[in-house]
PLY file of the C-alpha trace (Angstrom):
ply
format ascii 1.0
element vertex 403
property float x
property float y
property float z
element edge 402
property int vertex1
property int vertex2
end_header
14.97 27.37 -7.97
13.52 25.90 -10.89
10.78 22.53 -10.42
13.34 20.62 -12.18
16.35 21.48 -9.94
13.69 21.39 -7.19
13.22 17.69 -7.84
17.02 16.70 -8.58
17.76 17.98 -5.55
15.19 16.13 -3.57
15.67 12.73 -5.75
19.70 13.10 -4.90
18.90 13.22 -1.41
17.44 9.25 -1.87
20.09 6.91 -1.02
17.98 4.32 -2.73
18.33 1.68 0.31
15.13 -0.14 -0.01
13.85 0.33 3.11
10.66 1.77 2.15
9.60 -0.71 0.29
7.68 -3.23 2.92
5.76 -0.08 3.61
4.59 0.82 0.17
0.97 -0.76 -0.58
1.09 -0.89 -4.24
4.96 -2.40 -4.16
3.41 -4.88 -1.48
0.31 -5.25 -3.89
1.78 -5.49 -7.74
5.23 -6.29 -6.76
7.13 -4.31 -9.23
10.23 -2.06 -8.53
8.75 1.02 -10.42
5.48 0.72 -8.36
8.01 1.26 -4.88
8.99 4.77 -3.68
12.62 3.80 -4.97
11.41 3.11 -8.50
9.31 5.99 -8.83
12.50 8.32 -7.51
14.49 6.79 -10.16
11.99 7.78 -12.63
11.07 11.38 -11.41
14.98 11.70 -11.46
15.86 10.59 -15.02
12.73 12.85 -16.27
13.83 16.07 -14.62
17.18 15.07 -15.63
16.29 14.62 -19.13
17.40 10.95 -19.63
13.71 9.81 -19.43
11.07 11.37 -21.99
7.41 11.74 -20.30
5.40 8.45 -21.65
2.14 6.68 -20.48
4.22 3.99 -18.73
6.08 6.11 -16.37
2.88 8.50 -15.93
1.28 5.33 -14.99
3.49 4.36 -12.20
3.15 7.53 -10.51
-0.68 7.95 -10.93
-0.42 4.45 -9.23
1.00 5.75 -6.65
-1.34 6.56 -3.53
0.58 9.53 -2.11
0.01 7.88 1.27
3.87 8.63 2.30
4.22 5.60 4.78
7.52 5.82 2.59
8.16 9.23 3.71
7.85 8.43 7.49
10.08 5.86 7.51
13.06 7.10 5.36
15.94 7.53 7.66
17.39 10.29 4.54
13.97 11.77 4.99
13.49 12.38 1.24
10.50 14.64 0.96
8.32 12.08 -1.20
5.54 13.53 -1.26
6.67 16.83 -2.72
8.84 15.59 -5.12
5.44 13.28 -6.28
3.48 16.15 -6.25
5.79 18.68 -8.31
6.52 15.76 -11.22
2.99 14.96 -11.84
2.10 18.78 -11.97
4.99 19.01 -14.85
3.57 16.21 -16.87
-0.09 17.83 -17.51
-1.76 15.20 -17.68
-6.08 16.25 -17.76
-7.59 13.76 -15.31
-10.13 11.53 -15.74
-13.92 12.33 -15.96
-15.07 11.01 -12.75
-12.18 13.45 -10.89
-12.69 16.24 -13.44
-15.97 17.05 -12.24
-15.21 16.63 -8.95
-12.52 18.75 -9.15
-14.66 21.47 -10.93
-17.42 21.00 -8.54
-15.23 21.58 -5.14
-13.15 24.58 -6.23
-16.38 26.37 -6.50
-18.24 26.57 -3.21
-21.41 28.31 -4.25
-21.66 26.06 -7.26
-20.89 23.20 -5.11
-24.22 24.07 -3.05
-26.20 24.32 -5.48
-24.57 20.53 -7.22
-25.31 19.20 -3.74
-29.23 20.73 -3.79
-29.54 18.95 -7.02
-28.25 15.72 -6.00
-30.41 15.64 -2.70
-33.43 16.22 -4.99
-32.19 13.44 -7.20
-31.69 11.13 -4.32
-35.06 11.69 -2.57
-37.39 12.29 -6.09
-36.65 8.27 -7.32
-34.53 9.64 -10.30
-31.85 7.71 -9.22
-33.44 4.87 -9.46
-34.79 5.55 -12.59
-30.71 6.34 -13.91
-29.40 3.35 -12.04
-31.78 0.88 -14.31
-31.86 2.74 -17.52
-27.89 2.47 -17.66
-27.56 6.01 -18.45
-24.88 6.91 -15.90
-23.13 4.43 -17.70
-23.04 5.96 -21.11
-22.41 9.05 -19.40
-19.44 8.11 -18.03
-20.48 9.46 -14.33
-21.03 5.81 -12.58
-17.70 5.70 -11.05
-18.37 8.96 -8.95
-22.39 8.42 -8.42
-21.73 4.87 -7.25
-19.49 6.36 -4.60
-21.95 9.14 -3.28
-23.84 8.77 -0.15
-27.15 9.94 0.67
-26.60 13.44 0.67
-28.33 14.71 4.21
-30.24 17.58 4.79
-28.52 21.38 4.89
-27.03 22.16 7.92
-26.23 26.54 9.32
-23.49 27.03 10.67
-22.66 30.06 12.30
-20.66 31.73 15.41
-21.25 29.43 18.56
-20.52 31.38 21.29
-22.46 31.35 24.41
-22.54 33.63 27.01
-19.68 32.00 29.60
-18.78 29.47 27.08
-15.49 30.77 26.02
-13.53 30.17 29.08
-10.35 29.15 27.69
-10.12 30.68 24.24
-11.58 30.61 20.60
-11.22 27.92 17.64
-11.93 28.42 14.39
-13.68 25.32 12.47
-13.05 24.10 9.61
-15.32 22.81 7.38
-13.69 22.34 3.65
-15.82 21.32 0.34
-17.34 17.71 0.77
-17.47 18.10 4.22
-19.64 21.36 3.90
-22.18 19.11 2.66
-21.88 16.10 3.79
-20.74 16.34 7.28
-23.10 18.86 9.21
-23.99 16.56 12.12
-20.16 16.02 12.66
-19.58 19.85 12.56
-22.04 20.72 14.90
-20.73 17.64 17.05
-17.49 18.98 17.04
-18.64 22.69 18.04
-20.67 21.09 21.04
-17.62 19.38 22.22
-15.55 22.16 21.84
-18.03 24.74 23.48
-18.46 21.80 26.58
-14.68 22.23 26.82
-14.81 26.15 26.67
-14.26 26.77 23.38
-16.04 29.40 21.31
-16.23 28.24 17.56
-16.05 30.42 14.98
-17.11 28.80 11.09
-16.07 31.70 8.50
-18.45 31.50 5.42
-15.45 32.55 3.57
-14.19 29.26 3.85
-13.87 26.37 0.99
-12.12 23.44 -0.22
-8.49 23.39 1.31
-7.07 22.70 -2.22
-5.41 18.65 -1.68
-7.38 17.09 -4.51
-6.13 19.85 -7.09
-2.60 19.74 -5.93
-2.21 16.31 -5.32
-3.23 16.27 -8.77
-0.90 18.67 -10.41
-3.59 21.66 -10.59
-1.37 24.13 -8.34
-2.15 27.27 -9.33
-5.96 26.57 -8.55
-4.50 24.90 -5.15
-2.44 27.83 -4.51
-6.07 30.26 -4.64
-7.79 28.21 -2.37
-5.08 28.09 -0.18
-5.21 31.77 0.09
-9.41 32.34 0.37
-9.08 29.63 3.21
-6.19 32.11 4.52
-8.28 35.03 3.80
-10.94 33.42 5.68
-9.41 33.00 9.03
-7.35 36.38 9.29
-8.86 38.79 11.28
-9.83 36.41 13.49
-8.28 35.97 17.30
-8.25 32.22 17.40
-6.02 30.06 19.90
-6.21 26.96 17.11
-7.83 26.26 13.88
-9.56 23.09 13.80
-10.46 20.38 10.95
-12.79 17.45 10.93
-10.85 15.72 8.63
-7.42 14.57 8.90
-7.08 14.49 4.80
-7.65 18.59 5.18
-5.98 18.50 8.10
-2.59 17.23 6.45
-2.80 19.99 3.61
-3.99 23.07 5.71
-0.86 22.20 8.04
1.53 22.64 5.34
0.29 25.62 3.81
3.25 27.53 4.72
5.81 25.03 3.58
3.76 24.87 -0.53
2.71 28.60 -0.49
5.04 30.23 1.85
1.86 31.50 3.99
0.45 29.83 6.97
-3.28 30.18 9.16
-2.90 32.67 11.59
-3.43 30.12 14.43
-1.88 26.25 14.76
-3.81 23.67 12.79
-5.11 20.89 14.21
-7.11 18.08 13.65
-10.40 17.57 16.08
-9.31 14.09 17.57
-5.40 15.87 18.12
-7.10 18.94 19.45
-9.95 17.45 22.20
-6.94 15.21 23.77
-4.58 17.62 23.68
-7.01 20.24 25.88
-9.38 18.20 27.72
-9.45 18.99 30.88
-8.93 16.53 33.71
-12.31 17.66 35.59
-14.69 16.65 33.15
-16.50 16.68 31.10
-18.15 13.70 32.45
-18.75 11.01 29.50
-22.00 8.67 29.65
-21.09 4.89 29.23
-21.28 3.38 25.79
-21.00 -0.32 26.34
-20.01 -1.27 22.42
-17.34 -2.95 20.53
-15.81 -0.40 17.95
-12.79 -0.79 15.31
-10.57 2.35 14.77
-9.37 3.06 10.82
-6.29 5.00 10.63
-6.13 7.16 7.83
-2.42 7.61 6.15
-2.57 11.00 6.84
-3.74 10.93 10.25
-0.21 8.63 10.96
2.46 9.69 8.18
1.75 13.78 8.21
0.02 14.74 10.83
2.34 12.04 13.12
-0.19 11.53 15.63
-1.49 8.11 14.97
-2.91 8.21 18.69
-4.55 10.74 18.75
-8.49 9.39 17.85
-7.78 6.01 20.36
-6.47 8.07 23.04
-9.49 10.01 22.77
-11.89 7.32 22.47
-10.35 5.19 25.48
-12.10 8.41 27.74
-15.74 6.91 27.03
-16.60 4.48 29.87
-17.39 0.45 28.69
-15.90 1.47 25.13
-14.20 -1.40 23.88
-12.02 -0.53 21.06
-9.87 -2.06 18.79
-7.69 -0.49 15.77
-8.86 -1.96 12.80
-6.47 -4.94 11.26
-3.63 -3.79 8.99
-4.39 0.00 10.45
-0.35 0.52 8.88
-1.67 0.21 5.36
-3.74 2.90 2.94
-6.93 1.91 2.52
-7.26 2.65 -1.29
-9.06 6.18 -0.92
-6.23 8.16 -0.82
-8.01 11.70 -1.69
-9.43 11.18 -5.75
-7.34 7.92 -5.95
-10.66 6.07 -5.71
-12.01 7.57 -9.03
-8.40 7.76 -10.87
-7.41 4.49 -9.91
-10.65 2.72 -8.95
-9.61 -1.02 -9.56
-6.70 -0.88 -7.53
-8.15 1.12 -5.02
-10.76 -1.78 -4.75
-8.15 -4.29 -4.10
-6.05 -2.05 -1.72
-9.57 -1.96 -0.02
-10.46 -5.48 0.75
-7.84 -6.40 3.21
-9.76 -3.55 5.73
-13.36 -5.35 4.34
-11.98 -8.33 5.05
-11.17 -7.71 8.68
-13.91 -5.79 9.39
-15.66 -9.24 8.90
-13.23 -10.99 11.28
-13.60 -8.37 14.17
-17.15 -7.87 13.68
-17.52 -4.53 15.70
-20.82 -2.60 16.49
-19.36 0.41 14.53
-16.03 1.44 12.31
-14.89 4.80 12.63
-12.60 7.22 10.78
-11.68 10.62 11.14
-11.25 11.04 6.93
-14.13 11.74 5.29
-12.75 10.28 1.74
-11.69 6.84 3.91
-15.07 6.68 5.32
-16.80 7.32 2.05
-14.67 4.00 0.16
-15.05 1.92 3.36
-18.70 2.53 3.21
-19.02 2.17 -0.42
-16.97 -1.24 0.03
-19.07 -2.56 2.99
-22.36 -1.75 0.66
-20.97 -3.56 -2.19
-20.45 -6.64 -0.39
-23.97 -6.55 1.93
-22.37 -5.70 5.36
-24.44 -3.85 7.16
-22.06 -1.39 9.15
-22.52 2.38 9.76
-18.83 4.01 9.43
-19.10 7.12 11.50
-16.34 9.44 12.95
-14.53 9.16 16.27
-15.94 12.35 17.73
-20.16 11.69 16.93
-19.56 9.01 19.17
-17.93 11.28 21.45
-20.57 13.65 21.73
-23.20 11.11 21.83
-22.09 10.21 25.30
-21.55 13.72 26.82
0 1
1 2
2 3
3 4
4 5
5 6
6 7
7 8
8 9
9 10
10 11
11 12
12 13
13 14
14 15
15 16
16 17
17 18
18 19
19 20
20 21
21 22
22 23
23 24
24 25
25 26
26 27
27 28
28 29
29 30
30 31
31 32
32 33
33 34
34 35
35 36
36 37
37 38
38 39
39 40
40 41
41 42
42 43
43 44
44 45
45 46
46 47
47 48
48 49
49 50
50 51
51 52
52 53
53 54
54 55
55 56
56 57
57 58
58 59
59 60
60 61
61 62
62 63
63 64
64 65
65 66
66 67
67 68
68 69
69 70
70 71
71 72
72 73
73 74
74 75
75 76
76 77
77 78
78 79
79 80
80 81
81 82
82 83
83 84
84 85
85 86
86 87
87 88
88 89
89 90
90 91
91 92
92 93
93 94
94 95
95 96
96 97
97 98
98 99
99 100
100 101
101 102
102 103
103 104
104 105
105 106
106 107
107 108
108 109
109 110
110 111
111 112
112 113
113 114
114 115
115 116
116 117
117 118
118 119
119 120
120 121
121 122
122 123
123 124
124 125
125 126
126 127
127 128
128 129
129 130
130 131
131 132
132 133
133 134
134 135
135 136
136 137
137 138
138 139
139 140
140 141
141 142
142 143
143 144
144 145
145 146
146 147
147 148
148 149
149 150
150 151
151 152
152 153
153 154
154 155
155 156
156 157
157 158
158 159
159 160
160 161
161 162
162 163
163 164
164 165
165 166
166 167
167 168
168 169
169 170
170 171
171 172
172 173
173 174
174 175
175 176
176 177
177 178
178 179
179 180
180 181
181 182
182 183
183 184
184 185
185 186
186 187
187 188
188 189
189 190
190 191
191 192
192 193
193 194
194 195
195 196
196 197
197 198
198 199
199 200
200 201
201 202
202 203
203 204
204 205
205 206
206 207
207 208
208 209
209 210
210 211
211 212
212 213
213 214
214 215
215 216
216 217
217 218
218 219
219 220
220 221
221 222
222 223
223 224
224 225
225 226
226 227
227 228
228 229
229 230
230 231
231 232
232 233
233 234
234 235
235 236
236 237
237 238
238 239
239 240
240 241
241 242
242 243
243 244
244 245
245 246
246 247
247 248
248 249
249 250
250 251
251 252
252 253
253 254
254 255
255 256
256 257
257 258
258 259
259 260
260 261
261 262
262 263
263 264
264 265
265 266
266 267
267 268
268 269
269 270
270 271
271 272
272 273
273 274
274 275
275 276
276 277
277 278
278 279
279 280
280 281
281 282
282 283
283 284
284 285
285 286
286 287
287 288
288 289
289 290
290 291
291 292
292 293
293 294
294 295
295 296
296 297
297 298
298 299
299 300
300 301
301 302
302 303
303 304
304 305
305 306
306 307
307 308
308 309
309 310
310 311
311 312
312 313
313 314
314 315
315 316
316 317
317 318
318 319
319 320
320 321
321 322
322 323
323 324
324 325
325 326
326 327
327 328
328 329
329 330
330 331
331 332
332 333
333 334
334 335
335 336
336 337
337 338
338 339
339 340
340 341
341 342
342 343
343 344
344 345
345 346
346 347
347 348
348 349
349 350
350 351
351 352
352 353
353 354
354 355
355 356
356 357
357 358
358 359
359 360
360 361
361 362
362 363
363 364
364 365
365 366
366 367
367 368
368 369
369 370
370 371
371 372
372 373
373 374
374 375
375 376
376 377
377 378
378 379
379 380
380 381
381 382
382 383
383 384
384 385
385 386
386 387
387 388
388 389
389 390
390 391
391 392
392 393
393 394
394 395
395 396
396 397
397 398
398 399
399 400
400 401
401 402
């Protein structure tokens, strides 16, 4: 079947009710029908049915669109929104912008992407950022957007086999890591393999592994998506693993429907950490140490409209004695990250943004957490911007802190 029958077939499936519509943060936001789920499936429609030509307006309204598929999850035709999105932008070509053009060229390449993040820790740490900060010259380069949304990049972190002797008493995981995460995230990884070997897990981390491919399909790049589905596939097999296990829940939602866009799987069930430690933890232990704080939970989209197990991270958390934890206010709306939607789209991803800023400020916790590392980065970023002085960590440091 062709991508054009492909997405008649979907569209016609659309009964066009309107019932999606509260649940669509841009409709809610801008307030215009082609900005809803129902507009946009009228417009993917007439394209691939020829009674639209391609123009900047209609690309527009579905670049504006965060891919968040709250629509999705509450369709009772169950259109398949998100595929239908993702095939019609990858037919209209369109070359991203700069910001999300390097980024995309720097996480499809994981050696390259190693030696980017070397570079950037020695520009960090040597006062050159400083020194490009004042001067303006990220500006005339075009690269603020993406630099102004980069955290301190930490220190290099190995990860290899963890595998104790007597560890593995109830099976093997494999972890993993993606792209950003690689970098960025080494204290959560070897957080997460701590937990899991406390449980009786032994971890295996294949350095085989990269990026799981959502930025560059969600962006119409499929063919590079499709390759980095397969390394990641590559990586794994051979393996005996009970589960394969990500960190994120924005890698999480792609790696778990690898078999439904390439028609080839992981050879063990995906799952994300939070999912996976509540799912297995055993009702002996292990014993948690009090952590008397006040904490508000962010809910990723993809944690609650693909994964569908919105629970999962609070369920988790509510083990720690003293906790006190609260979702975060208007938890049932994207924050504005929404994978590279930051850098595409970055004004409206501000304002899509300051509803969670804004009750972060009401609720005042001790901490925010989120188990997506692109939520976490835009929440931080946001926070930053507007002097509030809150760490935004994930659900599971926290966790392991109090084993």
């Amino acid at each position: 079947m062709s991508d054009t029958d492909t997405i008649l077939e979907l569209a016609d499936r659309c009964v066009m009710c309107g019932l999606c519509l509260p649940h669509c943060p841009t409709y809610r936001l801008l307030r215009n029908e082609a900005d809803s789920p129902r507009g946009r499936i009228a417009l993917m429609q007439a394209l691939a049915g020829g009674k639209l030509a391609a123009s900047e307006s209609l690309r527009q309204h579905l670049d504006q669109c965060l891919a968040c598929r709250a629509c999705e999850r509450m369709c009772p035709s169950k259109v398949e929104y998100g595929r239908l999105l993702d095939i019609s932008r990858a037919g209209l070509q369109r070359p991203p912008v700069k910001p999300l053009k390097a980024l995309l060229e720097a996480v499809a390449d994981g050696q390259k992407l190693k030696r980017d993040a070397t570079a950037l820790r020695t520009y960090q740490r040597s006062g050159l950022q400083w020194l490009a900060r004042r001067s303006g010259l990220l500006r005339g380069l075009e690269l603020g957007a993406l630099e102004a949304q980069l955290p301190a990049i930490p220190d290099a972190v190995s990860l290899e086999r963890h595998y104790p002797p007597g560890v593995a008493s109830r099976g093997e995981v494999g972890l993993f890591v993606g792209c950003i995460g690689s970098i960025m995230e080494g204290a959560l990884h070897l957080a997460t393999i701590r937990l899991l070997n406390a449980l009786g897990y032994g971890v295996h981390v294949p350095a085989q592994q990269g990026c799981c491919g959502a930025l560059h399909h969600h962006n119409g790049e499929t063919d590079c998506a499709r390759g980095l589905a397969q390394a990641n596939i590559n990586a794994f097999a051979g393996l005996s693993l009970d589960a394969v296990i990500s960190t994120a829940s924005g890698c999480a939602a792609q790696l778990i429907e690898y078999d439904m866009l390439y028609g080839e799987a992981l050879p063990a069930p995906l799952y994300e950490v939070c999912d996976f430690l509540q799912r297995h933890w055993p009702e002996e232990g292990p014993t948690l140490q009090p952590q008397p704080l006040r904490v508000a939970l962010h809910l990723p989209c993809t944690q609650r409209n693909v994964l569908r197990r919105p629970d999962a991270a609070e369920q988790l958390l509510r083990r720690i004695p003293e906790l006190e934890l609260e979702p975060l206010a208007g938890n049932e709306l994207c924050c504005g990250a929404a994978g590279s939607y930051m850098l595409s789209e970055p004004a409206l991803a501000a304002r899509l943004r300051q509803p969670k800023l804004e009750a972060v400020k009401a609720q005042q916790p001790a901490l925010l957490l989120s188990n997506n590392t692109g939520c976490a980065m835009h929440l931080a970023g946001g926070l930053k911007e507007q002097g509030i002085e809150l760490e935004v960590v994930h659900p599971v440091l926290l966790l392991a802190k109090s084993l």
